[in-house]
Structure formats: C-alpha cells, structure tokens
C-alpha positions as CSV (number, residue, x, y, z in Angstrom):
1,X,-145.4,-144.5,36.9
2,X,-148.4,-142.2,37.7
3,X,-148.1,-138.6,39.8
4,X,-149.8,-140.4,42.8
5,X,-146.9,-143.2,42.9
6,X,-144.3,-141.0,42.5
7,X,-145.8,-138.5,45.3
8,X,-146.1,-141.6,47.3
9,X,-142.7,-142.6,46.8
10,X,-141.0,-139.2,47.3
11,X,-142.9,-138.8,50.9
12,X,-141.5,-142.2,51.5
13,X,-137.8,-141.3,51.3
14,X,-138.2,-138.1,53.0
15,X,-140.0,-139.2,55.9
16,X,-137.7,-142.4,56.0
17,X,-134.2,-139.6,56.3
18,X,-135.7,-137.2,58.6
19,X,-136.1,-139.4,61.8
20,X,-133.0,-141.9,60.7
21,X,-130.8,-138.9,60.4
22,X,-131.5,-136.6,63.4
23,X,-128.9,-136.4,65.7
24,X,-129.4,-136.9,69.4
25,X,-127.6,-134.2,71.0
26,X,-126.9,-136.4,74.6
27,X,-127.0,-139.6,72.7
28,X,-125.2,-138.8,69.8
29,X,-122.9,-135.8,71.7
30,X,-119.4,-137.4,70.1
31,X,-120.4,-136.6,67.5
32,X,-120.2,-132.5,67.6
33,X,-118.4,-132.3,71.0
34,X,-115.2,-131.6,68.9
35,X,-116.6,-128.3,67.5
36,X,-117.5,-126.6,70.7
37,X,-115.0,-128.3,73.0
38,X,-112.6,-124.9,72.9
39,X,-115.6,-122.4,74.6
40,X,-116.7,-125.1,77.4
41,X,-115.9,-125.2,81.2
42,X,-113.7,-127.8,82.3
43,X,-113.2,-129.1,85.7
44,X,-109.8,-131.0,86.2
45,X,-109.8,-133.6,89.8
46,X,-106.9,-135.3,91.0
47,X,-106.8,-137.4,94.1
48,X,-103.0,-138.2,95.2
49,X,-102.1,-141.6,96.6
50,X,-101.3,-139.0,100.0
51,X,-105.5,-138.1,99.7
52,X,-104.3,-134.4,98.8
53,X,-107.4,-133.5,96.5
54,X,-106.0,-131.1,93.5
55,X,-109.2,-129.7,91.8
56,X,-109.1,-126.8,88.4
57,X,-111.9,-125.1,87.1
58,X,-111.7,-123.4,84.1
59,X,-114.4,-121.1,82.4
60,X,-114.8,-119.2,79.4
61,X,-115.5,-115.7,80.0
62,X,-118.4,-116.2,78.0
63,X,-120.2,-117.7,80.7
64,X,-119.2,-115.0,83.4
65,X,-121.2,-113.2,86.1
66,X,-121.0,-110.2,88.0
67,X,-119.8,-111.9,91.5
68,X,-118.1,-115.0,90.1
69,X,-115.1,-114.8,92.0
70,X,-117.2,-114.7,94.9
71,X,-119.2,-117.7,94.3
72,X,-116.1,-119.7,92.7
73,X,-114.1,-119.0,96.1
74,X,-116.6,-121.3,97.8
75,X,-115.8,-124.8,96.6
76,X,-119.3,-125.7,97.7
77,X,-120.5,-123.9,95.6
78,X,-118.6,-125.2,92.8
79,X,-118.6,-129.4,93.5
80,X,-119.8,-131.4,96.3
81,X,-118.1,-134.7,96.9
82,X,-119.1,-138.3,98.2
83,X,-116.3,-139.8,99.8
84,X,-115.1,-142.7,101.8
85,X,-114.0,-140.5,104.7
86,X,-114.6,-136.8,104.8
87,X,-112.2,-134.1,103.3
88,X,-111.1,-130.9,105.0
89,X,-112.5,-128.1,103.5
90,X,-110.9,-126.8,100.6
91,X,-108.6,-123.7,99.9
92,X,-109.7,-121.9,96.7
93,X,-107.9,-119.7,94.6
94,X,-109.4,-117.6,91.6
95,X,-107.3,-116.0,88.8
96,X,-108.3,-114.2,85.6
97,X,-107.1,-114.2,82.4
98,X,-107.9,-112.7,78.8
99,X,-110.2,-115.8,77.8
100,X,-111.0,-117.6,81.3
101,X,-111.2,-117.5,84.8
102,X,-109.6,-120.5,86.7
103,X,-110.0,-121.3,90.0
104,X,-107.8,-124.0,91.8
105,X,-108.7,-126.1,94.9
106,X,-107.1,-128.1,97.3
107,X,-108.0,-130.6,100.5
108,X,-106.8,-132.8,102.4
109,X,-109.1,-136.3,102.0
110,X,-106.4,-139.1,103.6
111,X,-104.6,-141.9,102.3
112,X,-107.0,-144.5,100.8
113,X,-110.1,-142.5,100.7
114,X,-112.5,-143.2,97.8
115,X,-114.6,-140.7,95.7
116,X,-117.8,-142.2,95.6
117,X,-119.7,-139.4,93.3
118,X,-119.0,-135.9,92.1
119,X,-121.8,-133.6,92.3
120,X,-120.8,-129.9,89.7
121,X,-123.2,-127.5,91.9
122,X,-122.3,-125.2,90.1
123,X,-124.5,-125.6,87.2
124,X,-127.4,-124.5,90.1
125,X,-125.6,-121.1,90.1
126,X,-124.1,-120.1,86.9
127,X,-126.9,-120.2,84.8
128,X,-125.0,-119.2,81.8
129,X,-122.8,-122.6,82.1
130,X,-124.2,-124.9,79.7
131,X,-121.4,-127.5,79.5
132,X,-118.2,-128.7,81.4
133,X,-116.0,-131.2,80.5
134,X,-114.4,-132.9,83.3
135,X,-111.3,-135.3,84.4
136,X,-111.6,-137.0,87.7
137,X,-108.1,-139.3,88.1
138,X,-107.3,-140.9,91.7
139,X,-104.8,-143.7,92.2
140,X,-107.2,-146.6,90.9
141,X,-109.2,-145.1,88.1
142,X,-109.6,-142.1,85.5
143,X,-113.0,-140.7,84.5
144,X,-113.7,-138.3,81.1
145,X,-116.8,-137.0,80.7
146,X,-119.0,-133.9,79.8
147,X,-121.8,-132.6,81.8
148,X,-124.8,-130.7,79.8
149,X,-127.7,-128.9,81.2
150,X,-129.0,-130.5,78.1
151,X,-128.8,-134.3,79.1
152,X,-130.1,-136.2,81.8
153,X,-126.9,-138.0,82.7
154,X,-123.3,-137.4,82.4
155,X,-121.9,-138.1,78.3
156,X,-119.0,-140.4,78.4
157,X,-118.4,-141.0,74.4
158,X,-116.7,-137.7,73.3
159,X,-114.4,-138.8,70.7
C-alpha cells in the first residue's frame, strides 16, 4: 500500500465519523437530557375534572434576576393558554428556597374545558432560562416535554 492510499484511506474514515457521529442537540436531546435535567426549570400543569387549573413553576436559582418575583407574580408573564372557554385569571404565589424559586398558580377554567396550546412566555423575559421541562395532565391526556431556546419546536423523546 503506497503513502497516497493510505492518506486516502485515513481521510476516508475520519471524514466518514465526524458527520455520522455528531449529535443533534434538538434531535438527538434524549440523549444528554439526563445529565442536565437537575439544574433546568420545570413547569408542572394540572387541569382537574372541576376545570380548577393547578400550575408549578420551578427554577434554579441559577437562572435568577433581580425582579423575578415580580415578573413570576404575573402568570402572563409566565404561560399563556389556549383554551376551549376562557379561565379566570390566575392567583400566583412565589416562594424561595436555597436552590429554587417556585411559584404556584391557580384558575378557575370550568368543567369540560380543553387546553388547546400552552405558550411558556416566559422564555421572552428571563433571558437566562435556557430550558424547562414541563408536564401538562388534564382529565383526557398527559404531555412530557422540554422546551429549549435551542430548538425550534418542543422535544418530546427525553428518555
């Protein structure tokens, strides 16, 4: 084997493991979610069969701002919601702890209402948010998935 074939032959296998290999951070997000799961947001919703709407945010106080509780006691602020019928406007509590800052929410949507969409606003105000997992359960269906500044959709393969 001459120096040129084995040149050839070495560029083959690297350039044949460099684009095969690569992970896709949205596409591919299962695989590594693990790892960084424990300093991510998360955003727990929970629609009763009564239409009470139960919502937790929880953040890391890694991704803190002067004014969060301000902003955080604005639910509007925080997620918008597309529903069958329209909520009352939500109570909001925020509490601190060593690691976190959770905020609860409550409204009153009526029996048989539907979330259509979840909109997380948030991620237009807290800049320093680059992830939140989320739950969205209501009497018919349960959602998991993660939102990333980094992806153009919502990731729904996290295990």
């Amino acid at each position: 084997m001459t120096k040129r074939h084995l040149v050839l032959l070495c560029c083959m296998a690297l350039s044949a493991c460099t684009e095969e290999d690569a992970v896709d951070y949205c596409r591919d997000h299962y695989l590594i979610h693990a790892g960084h799961r424990d300093g991510l947001g998360t955003l727990a919703m929970t629609m009763a069969d009564s239409g009470i709407l139960s919502a937790e945010l929880t953040l890391p106080t890694s991704s803190l701002i002067d004014g969060i509780d301000e902003l955080l006691e604005d639910p509007q602020l925080v997620y918008t919601l597309q529903t069958t019928s329209d909520c009352t406007a939500a109570t909001s509590i925020v509490r601190h702890s060593d690691s976190a800052v959770v905020a609860t929410y409550e409204s009153s949507c009526g029996a048989d209402n539907k979330i259509d969409q979840l909109d997380v606003v948030l991620f237009d105000t807290l800049m320093s948010l680059e992830e939140l997992e989320v739950d969205v359960v209501t009497p018919v269906t349960q959602k998991h998935f993660a939102i990333s500044r980094q992806c153009e959709s919502a990731i729904f393969r996290l295990d």
